[in-house]
Backbone as numpy.savetxt, mean C-alpha at the origin, in Angstrom:
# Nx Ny Nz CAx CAy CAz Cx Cy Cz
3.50 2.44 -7.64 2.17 2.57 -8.20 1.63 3.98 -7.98
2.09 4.31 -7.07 1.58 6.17 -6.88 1.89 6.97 -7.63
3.14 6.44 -8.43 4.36 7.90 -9.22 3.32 7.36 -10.23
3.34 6.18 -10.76 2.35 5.73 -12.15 0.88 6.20 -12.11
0.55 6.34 -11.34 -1.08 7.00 -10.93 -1.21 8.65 -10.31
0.04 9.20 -10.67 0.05 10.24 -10.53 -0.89 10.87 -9.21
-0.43 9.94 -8.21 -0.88 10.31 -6.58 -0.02 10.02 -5.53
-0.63 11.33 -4.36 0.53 11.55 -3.22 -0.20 10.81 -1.94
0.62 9.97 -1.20 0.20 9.06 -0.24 -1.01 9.68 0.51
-0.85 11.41 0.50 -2.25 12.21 1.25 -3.00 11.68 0.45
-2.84 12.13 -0.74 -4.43 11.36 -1.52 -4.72 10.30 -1.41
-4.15 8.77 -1.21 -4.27 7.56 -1.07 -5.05 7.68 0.19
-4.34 8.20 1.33 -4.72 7.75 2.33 -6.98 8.11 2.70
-6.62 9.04 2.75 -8.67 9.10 2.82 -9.67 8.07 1.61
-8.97 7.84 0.82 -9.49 6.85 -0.16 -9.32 5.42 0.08
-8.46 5.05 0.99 -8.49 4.04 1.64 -9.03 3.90 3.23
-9.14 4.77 3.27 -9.82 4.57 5.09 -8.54 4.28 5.96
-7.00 4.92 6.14 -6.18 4.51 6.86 -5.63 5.93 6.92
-4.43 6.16 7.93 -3.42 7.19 7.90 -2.93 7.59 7.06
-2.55 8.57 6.66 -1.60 9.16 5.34 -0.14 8.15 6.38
0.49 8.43 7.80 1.80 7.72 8.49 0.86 6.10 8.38
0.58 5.65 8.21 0.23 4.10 8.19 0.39 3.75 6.45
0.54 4.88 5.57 0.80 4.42 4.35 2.28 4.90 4.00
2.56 5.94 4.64 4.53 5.78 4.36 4.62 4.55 5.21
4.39 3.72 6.47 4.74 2.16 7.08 4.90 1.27 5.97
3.63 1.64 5.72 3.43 0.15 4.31 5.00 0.54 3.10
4.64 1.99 2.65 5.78 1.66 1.79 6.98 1.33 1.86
7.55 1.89 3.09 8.89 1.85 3.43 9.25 0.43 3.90
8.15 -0.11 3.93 8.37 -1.64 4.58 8.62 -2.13 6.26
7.95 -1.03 6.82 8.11 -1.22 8.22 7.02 -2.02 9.05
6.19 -2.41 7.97 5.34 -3.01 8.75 5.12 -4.90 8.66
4.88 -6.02 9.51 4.74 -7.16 9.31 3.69 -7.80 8.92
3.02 -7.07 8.53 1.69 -7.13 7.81 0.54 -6.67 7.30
-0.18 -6.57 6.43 -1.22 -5.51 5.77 -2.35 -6.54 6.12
-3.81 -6.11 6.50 -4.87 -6.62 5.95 -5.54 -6.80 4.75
-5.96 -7.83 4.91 -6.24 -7.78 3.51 -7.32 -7.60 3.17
-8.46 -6.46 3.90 -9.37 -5.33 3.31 -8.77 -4.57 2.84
-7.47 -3.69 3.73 -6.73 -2.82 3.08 -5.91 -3.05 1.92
-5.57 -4.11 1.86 -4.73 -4.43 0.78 -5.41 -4.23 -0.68
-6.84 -4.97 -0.10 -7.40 -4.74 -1.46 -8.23 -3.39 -2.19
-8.51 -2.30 -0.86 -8.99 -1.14 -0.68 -7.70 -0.70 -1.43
-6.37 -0.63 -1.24 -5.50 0.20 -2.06 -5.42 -0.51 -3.72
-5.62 -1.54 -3.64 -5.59 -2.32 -5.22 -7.09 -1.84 -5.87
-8.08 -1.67 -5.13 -8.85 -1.13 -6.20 -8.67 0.61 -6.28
-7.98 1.29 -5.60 -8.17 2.90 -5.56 -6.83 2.79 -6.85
-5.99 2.09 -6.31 -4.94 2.16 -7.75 -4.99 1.51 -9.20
-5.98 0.70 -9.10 -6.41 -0.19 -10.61 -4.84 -0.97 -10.48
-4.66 -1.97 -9.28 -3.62 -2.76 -9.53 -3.47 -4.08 -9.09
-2.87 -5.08 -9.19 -2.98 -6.32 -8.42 -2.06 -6.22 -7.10
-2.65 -7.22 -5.85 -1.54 -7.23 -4.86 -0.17 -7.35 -5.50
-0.11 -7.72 -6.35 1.68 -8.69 -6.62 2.23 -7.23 -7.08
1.35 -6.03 -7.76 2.20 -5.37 -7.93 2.85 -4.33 -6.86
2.28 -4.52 -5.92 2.76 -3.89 -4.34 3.55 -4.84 -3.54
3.70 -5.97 -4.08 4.28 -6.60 -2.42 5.16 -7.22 -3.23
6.23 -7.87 -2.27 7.81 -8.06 -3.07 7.97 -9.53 -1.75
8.24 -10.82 -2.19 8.82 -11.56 -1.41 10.08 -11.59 -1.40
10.71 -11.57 0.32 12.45 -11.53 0.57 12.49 -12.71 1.34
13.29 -13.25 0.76 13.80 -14.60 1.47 14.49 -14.27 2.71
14.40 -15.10 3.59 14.66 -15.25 5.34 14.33 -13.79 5.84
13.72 -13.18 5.35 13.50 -11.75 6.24 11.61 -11.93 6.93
11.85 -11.90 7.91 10.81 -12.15 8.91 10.33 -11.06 10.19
């Protein structure tokens, strides 16, 4: 959603109120969970739905 919105995680990050390193976590998938203020703080800065950020993997926990 960033390459499509023509923005760099620096820019995301002050527009969401989090780390620029707490938003490479999220992408790279290192993290076990997002809030879901933030979740929705990045869905409205990107004009997108959760589903188009998050990916379900079976048995990965």
């Amino acid at each position: 959603m960033l390459a499509r919105r023509k923005m760099r995680s620096r820019d995301l990050a002050p527009l969401v109120g989090i780390t620029e390193q707490n938003i490479s976590l999220l992408r790279c998938g290192k993290v076990k969970g997002v809030r879901f203020d933030t979740l929705a703080r990045i869905c409205e800065v990107l004009a997108c739905q959760p589903g188009d950020l998050l990916e379900f993997v079976a048995g990965k926990t």
